[in-house]
VOPAGU-2260 file (C-alpha; in pm, 1 decimal, decimal comma):
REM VOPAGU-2260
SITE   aa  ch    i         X         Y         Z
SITE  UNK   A    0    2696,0    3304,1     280,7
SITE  UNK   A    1    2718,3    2993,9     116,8
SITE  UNK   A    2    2403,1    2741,2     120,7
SITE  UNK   A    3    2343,1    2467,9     354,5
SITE  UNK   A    4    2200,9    2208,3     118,5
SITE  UNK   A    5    2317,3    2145,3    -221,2
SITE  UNK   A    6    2080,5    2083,5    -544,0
SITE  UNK   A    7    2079,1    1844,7    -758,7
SITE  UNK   A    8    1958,5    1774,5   -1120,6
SITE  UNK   A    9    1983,0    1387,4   -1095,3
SITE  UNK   A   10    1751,4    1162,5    -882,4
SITE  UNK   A   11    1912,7     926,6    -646,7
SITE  UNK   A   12    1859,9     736,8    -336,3
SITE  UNK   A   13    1890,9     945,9     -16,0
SITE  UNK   A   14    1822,4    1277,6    -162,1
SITE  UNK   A   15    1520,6    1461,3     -68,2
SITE  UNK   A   16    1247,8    1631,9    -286,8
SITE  UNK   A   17    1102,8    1913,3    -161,7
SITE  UNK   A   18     750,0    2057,3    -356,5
SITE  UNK   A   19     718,2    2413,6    -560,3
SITE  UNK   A   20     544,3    2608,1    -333,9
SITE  UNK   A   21     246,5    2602,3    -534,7
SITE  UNK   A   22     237,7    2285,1    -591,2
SITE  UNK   A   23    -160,3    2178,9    -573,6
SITE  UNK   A   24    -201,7    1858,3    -417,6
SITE  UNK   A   25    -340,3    1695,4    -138,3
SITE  UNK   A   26     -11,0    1496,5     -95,2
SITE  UNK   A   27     265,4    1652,2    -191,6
SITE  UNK   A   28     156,1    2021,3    -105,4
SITE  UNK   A   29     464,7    2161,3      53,5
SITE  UNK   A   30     651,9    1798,5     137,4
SITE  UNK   A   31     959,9    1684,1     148,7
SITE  UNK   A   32    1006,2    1321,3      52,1
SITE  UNK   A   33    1339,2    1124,6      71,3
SITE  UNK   A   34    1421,3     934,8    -212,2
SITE  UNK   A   35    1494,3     601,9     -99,1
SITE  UNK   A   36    1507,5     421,9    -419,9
SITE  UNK   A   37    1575,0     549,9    -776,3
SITE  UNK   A   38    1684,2     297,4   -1070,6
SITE  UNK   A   39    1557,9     222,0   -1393,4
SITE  UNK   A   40    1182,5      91,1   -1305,5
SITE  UNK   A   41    1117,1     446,3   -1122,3
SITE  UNK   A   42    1163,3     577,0    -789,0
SITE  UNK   A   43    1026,3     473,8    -459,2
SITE  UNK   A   44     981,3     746,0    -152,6
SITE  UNK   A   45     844,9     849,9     182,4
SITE  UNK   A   46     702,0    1233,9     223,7
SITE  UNK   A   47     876,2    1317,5     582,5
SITE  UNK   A   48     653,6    1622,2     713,8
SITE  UNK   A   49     307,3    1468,9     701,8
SITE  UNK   A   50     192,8    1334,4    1034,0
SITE  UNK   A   51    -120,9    1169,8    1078,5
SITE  UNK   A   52    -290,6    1127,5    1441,6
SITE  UNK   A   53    -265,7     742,0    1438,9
SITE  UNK   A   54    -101,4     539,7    1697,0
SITE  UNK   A   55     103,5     232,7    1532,3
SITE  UNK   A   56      11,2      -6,9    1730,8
SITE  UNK   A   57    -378,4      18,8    1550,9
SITE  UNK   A   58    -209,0       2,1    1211,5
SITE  UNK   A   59     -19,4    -314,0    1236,9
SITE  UNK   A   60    -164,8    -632,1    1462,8
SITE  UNK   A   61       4,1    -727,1    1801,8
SITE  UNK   A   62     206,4    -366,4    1715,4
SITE  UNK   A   63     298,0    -303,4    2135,1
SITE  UNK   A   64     243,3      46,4    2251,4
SITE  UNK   A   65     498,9     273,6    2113,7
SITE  UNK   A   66     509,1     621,7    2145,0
SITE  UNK   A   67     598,3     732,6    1794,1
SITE  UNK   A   68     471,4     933,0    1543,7
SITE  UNK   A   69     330,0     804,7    1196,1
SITE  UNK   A   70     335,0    1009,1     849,8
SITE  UNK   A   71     149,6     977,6     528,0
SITE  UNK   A   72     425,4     825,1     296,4
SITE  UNK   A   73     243,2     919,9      20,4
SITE  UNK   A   74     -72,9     775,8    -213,3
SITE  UNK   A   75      93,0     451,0    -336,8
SITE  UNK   A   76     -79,3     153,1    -125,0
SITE  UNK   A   77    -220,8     349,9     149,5
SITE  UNK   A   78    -308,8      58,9     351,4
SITE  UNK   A   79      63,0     -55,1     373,8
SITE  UNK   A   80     283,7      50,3     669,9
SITE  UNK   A   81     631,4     104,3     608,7
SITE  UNK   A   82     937,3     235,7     822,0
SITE  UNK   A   83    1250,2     414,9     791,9
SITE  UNK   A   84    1517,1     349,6    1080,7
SITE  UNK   A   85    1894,3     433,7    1209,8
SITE  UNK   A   86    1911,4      95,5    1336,1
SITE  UNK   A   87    2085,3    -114,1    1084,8
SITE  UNK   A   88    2188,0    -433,1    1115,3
SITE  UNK   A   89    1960,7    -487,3    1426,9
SITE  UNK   A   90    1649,1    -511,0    1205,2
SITE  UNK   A   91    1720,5    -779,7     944,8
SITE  UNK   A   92    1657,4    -759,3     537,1
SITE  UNK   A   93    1700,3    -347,0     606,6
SITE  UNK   A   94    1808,7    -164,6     274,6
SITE  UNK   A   95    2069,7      80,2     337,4
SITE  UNK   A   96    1982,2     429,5     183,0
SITE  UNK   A   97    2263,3     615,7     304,6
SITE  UNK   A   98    2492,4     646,2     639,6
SITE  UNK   A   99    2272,5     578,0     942,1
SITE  UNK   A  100    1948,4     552,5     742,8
SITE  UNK   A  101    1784,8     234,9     665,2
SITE  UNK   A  102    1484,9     138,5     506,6
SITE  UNK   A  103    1203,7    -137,7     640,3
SITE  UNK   A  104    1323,6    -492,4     741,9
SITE  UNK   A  105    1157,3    -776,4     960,8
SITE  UNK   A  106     837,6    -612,9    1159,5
SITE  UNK   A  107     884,7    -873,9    1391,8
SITE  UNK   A  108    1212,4    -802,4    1502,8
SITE  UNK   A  109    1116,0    -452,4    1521,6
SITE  UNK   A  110     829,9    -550,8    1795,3
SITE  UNK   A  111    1097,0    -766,1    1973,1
SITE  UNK   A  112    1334,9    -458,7    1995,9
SITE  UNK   A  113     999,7    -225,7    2140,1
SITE  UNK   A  114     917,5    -465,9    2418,0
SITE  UNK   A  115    1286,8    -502,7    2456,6
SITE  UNK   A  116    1290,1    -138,9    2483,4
SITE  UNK   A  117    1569,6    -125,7    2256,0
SITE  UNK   A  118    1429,8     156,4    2003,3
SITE  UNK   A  119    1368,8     488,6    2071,1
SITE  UNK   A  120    1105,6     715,7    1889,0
SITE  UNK   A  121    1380,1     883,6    1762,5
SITE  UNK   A  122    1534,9     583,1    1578,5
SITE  UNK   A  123    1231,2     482,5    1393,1
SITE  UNK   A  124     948,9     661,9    1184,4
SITE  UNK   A  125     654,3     502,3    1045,8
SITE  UNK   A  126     486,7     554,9     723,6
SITE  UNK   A  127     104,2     502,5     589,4
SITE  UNK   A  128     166,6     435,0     208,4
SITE  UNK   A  129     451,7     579,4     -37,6
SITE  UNK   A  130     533,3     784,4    -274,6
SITE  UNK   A  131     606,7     600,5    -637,9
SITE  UNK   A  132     707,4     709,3   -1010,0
SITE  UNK   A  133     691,3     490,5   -1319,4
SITE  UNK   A  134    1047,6     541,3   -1496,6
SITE  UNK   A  135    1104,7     841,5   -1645,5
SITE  UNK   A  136     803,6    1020,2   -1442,0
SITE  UNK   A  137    1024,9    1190,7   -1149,5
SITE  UNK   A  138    1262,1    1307,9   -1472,8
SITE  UNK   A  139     981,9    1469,7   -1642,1
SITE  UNK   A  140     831,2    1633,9   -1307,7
SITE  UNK   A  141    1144,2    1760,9   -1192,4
SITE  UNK   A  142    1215,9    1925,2   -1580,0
SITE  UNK   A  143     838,6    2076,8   -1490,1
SITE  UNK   A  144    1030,1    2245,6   -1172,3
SITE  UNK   A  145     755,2    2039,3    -952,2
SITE  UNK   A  146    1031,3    1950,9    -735,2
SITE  UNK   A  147    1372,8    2111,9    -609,3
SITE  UNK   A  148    1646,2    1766,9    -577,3
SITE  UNK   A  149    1847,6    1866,8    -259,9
SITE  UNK   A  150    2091,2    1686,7     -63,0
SITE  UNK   A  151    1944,5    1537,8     285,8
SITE  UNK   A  152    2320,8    1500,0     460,5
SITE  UNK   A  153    2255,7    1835,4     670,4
SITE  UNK   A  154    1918,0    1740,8     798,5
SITE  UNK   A  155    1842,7    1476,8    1053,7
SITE  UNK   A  156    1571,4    1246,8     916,4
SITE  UNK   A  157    1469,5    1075,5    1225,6
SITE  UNK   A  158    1403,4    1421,1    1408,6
SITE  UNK   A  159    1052,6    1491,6    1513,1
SITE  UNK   A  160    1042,7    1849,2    1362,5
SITE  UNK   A  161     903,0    1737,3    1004,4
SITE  UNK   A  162     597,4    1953,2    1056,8
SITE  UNK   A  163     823,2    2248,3     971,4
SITE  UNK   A  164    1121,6    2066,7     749,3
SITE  UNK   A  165    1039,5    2177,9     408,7
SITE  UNK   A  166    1060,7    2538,6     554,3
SITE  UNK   A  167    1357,5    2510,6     748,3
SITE  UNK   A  168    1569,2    2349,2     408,7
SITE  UNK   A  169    1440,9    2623,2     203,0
SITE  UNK   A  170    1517,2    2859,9     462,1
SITE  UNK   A  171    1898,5    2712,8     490,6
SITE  UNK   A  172    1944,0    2732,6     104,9
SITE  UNK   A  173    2023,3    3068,4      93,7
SITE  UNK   A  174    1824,0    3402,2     -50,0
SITE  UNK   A  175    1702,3    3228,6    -399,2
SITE  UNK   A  176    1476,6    3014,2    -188,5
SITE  UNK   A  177    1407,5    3210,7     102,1
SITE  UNK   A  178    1085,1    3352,6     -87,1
SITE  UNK   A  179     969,7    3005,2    -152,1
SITE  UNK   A  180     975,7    2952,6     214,1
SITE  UNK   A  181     769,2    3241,3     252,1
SITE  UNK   A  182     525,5    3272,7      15,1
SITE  UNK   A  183     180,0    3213,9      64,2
SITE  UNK   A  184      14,1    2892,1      37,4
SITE  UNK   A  185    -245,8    3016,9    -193,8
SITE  UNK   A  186    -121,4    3371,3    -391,1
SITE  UNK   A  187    -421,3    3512,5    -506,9
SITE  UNK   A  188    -508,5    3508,7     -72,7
SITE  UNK   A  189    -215,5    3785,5     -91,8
């Protein structure tokens, strides 16, 4: 059966990076982040399967009640709050990442469109903090195996089932990563 998701070798924008499964860290333990920038002054990303319990309405002031979940993006400036969306043009100074996936824009719009009740949970995903490398950094990590480069065009980013994402890829990437998707979270527990 051939797999789902394709690897890559080569960062770049819209692909997702999903952890060893031994990775140690508080962060990136088992995440998937999507790549949303990657040029020659390092790569920028959000991890997709962390939720926090945190309404965003008490992260960012005059935020009205929304009923969405937010993630931890990653360590990088954990006191900023960023968004990925599938809104486009309707949010202005959004960066494109790929096909229906866009990448912050004017907050203030995005509060119009709530009260408007013209975004849906499901359109919009909010991040505490990000995930950065200084150039060359994601290169050397991903020579380490740290990270397995996939292709994100099978998975729907804006689904609330990021909890279990970095299972379900490996799971859909055929028998080589199947044990990955199974293997205990700390080996020498086995």
């Amino acid at each position: 059966m051939e797999p789902i998701f394709k690897t890559y070798k080569k960062p770049q924008s819209g692909l997702l990076l999903l952890s060893d499964p031994f990775l140690k860290d508080i962060y990136f333990s088992r995440s998937v982040v999507l790549l949303a920038e990657h040029n020659a002054e390092g790569s920028f990303g959000l991890i997709l399967n962390k939720p926090i319990d945190i309404p965003v309405n008490d992260l960012i002031p005059d935020f009205p009640a929304f009923d969405s979940k937010v993630y931890m993006g990653g360590p990088v400036k954990p006191d900023n709050v960023f968004f990925l969306h599938s809104l486009g043009n309707l949010i202005e100074d959004s960066i494109k990442i790929k096909n229906n996936l866009y990448f912050g824009g004017d907050v203030e719009r995005v509060k119009e469109l709530i009260l408007l009740d013209k975004i849906k949970p499901n359109e919009i995903k909010f991040f505490i903090g990000y995930s950065g490398w200084t150039p060359n950094q994601l290169e050397d990590e991903l020579k380490e195996k740290s990270w397995l480069l996939v292709d994100s065009k099978n998975q729907n980013l804006m689904d609330n089932i990021q909890q279990i994402l970095w299972k379900n890829i490996l799971q859909k990437m055929g028998s080589k990563y199947f044990v990955w998707s199974v293997a205990p979270i700390d080996p020498q527990l086995n």
